[in-house]
C-alpha positions in Angstrom: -20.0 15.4 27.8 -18.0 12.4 26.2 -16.0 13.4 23.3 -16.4 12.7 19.6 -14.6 10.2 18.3 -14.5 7.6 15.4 -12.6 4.3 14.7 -11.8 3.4 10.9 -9.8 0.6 9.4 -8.3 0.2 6.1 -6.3 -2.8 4.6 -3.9 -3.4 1.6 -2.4 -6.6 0.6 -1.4 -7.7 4.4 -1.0 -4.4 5.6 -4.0 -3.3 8.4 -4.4 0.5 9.1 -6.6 1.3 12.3 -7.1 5.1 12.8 -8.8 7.1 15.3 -10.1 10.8 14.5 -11.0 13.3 17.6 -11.7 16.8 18.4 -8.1 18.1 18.7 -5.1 20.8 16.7 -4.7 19.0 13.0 -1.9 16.2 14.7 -1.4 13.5 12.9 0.8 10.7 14.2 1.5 7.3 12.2 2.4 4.3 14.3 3.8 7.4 17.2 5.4 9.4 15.0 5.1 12.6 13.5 3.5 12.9 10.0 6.3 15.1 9.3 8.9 12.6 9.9 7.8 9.8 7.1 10.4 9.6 5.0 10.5 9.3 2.0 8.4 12.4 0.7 6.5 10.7 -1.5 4.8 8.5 0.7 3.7 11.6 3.4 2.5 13.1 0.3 0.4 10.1 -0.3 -1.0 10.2 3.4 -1.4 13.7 3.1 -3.9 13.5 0.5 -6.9 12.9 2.3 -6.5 15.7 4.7 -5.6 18.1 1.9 -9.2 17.2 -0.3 -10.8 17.4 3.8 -9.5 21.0 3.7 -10.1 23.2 7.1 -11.9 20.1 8.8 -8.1 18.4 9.0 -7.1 21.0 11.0 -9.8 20.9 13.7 -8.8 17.1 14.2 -6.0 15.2 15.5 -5.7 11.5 14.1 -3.6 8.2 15.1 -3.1 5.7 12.8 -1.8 2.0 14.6 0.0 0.3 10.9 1.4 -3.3 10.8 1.9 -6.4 8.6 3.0 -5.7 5.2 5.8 -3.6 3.2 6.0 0.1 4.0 4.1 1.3 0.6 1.2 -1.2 1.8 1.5 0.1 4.9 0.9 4.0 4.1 -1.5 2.9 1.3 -3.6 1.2 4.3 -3.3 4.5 5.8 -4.3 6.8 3.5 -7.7 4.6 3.2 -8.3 4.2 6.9 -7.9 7.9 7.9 -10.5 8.8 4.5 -13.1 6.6 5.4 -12.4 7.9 9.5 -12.8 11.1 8.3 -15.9 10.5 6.0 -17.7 9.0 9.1 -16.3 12.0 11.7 -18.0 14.8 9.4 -20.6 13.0 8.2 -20.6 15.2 5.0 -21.5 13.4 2.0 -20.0 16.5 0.3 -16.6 14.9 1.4 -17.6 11.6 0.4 -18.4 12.7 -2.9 -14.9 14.6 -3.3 -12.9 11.8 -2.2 -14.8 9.9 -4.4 -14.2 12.1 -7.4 -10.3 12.3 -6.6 -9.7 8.8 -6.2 -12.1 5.4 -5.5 -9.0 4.0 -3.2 -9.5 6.3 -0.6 -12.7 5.1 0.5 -12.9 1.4 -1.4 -10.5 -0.9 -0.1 -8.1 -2.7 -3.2 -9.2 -6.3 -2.6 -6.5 -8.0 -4.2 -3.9 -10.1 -2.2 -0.9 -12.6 -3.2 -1.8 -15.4 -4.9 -1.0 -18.6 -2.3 1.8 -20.7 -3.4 -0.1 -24.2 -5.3 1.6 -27.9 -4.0 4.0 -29.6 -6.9 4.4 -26.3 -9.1 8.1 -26.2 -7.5 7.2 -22.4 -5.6 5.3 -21.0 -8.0 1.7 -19.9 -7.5 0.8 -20.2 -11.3 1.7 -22.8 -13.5 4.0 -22.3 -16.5 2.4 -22.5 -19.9 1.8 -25.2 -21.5 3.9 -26.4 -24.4 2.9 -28.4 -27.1 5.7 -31.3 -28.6 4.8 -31.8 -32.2 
């Protein structure tokens, strides 16, 4: 019998989250390392959110999360996403669904926006200045 698993991706900004959720003890390892070990607090508190709202089904799972690109808060926020929607799919419980849901859109719909590109001739800005008026 081949075990259960899912595969779940989440993005923010540039960041890209890939996690994988299987049958396992409640481990939860972030790019190799220990959930326990993310420094600074607020951001494992961040990451623990989702298996907090998941409640006893976190600990009957053991999930990897692979992070890279972006800063560190994009990073964990690409995270927290990727191992809610993993999660979501693994139970199939739309109860979950709804309570993520309820707590917070973000953890199952991705934030779309991204840096605005840098525009040729505006000397490195992306937007131009405002316009000013000489009468």
């Amino acid at each position: 019998m081949a075990k259960k698993y899912t595969h779940k991706a989440g993005k923010r900004k540039r960041a890209i989250a890939k996690a994988t959720v299987t049958a396992g003890k409640g481990i939860v390892r972030i790019n190799s390392r220990l959930l326990e070990t993310i420094e600074p607090e607020l951001l494992r508190l961040r990451i623990q959110e989702p298996l907090k709202l998941a409640g006893p089904l976190a600990s009957k799972v053991d999930i990897r999360v692979k992070c890279n690109g972006g800063g560190f808060n994009s990073q964990i926020e690409a995270a927290r996403l990727a191992i809610a929607k993993a999660l979501v799919e693994y139970s199939g419980s739309e109860e979950l669904k709804e309570i993520y849901h309820d707590y917070d859109r973000h953890l199952l719909v991705a934030d779309t926006r991204r840096k605005e590109m840098r525009k040729p001739m505006r000397h490195s800005r992306a937007r131009a200045l405002r316009q000013q008026s000489f009468r």
